[in-house]
C-alpha positions as CSV (number, residue, x, y, z in Angstrom):
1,X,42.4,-109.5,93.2
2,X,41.8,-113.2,94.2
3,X,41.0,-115.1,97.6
4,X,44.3,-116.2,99.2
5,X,41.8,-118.5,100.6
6,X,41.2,-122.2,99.5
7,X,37.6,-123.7,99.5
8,X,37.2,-127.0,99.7
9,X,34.5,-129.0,98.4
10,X,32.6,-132.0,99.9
11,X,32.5,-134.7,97.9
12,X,29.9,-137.0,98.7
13,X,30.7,-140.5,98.9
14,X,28.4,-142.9,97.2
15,X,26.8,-144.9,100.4
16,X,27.1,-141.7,102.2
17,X,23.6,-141.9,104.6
18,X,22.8,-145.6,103.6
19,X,22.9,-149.0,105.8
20,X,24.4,-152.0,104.4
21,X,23.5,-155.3,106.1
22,X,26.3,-157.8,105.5
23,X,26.3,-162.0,106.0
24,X,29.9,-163.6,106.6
25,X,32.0,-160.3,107.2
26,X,34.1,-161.3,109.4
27,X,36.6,-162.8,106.9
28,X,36.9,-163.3,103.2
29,X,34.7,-161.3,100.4
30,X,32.5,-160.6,103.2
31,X,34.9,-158.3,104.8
32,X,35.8,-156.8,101.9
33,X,32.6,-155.8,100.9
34,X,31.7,-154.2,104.2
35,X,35.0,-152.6,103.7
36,X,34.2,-151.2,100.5
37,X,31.2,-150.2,101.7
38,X,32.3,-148.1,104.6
39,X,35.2,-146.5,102.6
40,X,32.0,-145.2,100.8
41,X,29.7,-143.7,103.6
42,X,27.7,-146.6,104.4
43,X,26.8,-147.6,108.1
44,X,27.3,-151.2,108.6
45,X,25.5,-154.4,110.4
46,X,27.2,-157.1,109.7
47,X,27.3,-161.0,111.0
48,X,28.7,-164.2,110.6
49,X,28.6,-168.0,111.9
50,X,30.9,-167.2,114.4
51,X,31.9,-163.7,115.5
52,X,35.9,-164.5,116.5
53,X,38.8,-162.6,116.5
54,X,38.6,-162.1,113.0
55,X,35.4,-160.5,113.5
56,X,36.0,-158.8,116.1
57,X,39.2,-157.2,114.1
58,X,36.4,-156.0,111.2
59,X,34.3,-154.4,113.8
60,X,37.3,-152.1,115.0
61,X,38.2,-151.6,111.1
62,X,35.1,-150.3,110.1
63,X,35.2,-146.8,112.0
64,X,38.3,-145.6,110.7
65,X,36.7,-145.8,107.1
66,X,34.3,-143.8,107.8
């Protein structure tokens, strides 16, 4: 007789428990990177010359990656 039950298994994302430091995230390959990066477990520090809207827009992007 089998499990009417489903199991699901945690998959482990490559970053997973790591902390990236990232230069010039707030736009550009910089962002997309520290994008990258949190779509795969890692936490994130990041900074730029100027921390603008832009940068403030990758700060409140980063979370829901995680």
């Amino acid at each position: 007789m089998s499990c009417p039950c489903i199991m699901k298994k945690r998959v482990m994302k490559l970053l997973e428990g790591k902390v990236a430091v990232i230069t010039g995230a707030a736009r550009g390959i910089g962002k997309a990177i520290a994008l990258k990066f949190a779509s795969e477990g890692a936490d994130i520090a990041f900074t730029d010359l100027v921390i603008d809207e832009n940068g403030k827009a990758t700060e409140k992007r980063l979370p829901l990656l995680a």
